[in-house]
C-alpha positions in Angstrom: -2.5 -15.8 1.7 -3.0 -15.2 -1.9 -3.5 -11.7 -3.7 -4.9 -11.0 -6.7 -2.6 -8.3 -8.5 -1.4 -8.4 -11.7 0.6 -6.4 -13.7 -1.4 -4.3 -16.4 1.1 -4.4 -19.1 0.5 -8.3 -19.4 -3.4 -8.2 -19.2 -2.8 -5.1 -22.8 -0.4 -7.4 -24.3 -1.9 -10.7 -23.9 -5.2 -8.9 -25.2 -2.6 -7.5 -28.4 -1.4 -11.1 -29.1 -5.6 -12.2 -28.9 -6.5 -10.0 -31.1 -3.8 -10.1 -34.3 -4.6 -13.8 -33.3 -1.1 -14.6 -32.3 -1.9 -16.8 -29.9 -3.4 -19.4 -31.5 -0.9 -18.8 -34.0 2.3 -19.3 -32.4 4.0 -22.2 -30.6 3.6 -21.2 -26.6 7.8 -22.0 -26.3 7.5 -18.8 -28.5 4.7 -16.7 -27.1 6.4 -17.5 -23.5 9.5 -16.2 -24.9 7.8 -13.3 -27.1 5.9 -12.2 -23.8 8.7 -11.9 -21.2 11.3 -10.2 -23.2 8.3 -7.6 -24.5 7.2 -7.2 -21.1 10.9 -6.4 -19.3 11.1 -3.5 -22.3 8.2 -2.0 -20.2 7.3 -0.5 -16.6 5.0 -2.4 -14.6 1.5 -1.1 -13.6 0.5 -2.9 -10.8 -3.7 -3.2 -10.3 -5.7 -5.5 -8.3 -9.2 -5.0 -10.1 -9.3 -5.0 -13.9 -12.7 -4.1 -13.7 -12.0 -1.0 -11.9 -8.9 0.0 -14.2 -11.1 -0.1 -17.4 -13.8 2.2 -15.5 -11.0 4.7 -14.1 -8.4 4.5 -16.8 -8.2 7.2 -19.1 -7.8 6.9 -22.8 -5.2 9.3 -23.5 -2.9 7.0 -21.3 -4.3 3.8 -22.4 -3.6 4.6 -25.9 -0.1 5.7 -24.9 0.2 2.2 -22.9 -0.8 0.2 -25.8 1.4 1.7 -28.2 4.6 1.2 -25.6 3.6 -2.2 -26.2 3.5 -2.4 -29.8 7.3 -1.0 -29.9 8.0 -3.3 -27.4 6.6 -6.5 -29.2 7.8 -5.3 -32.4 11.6 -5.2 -30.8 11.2 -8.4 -29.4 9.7 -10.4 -32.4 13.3 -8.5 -34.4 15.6 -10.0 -31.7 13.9 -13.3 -31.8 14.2 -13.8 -35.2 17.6 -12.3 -35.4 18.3 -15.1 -32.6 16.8 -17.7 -34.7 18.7 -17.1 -37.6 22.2 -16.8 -35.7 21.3 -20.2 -34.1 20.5 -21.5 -37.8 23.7 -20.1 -39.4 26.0 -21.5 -36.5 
């Protein structure tokens, strides 16, 4: 038996990374990386329909969702890099 859920915070983040065009950008070793440390910043939101989330969601909370993702990808792009360079200078 297979259900379709999915965690909302990846469907707004992935959608984040589309549109500043990160994901053609980046190498996927990165995005992979990029993507699970933003995402364990964040609570899950667990929805089964993502056509039914955009019809019931409302903004106010949407916009609040989205901008707990931008600190949370901000963050994590900081402590990647600041991996990265400790890995360079060793």
């Amino acid at each position: 038996m297979q259900l379709e859920i999915r965690n909302y915070y990846e469907v707004l983040l992935l959608e984040l990374l589309s549109d500043e065009g990160l994901l053609d950008e980046l190498p996927s070793y990165y995005l992979a990386d990029l993507c699970c440390i933003t995402l364990n910043q964040l609570p899950v939101r667990y929805i089964r329909h993502l056509v039914d989330t955009y019809f019931f969601e409302d903004y106010n909370e949407l916009q609040q969702m989205k901008d707990e993702i931008q600190t949370a990808l901000e963050k994590s792009r900081a402590f990647l890099k600041e991996s990265n360079h400790l890995k360079e200078s060793q």
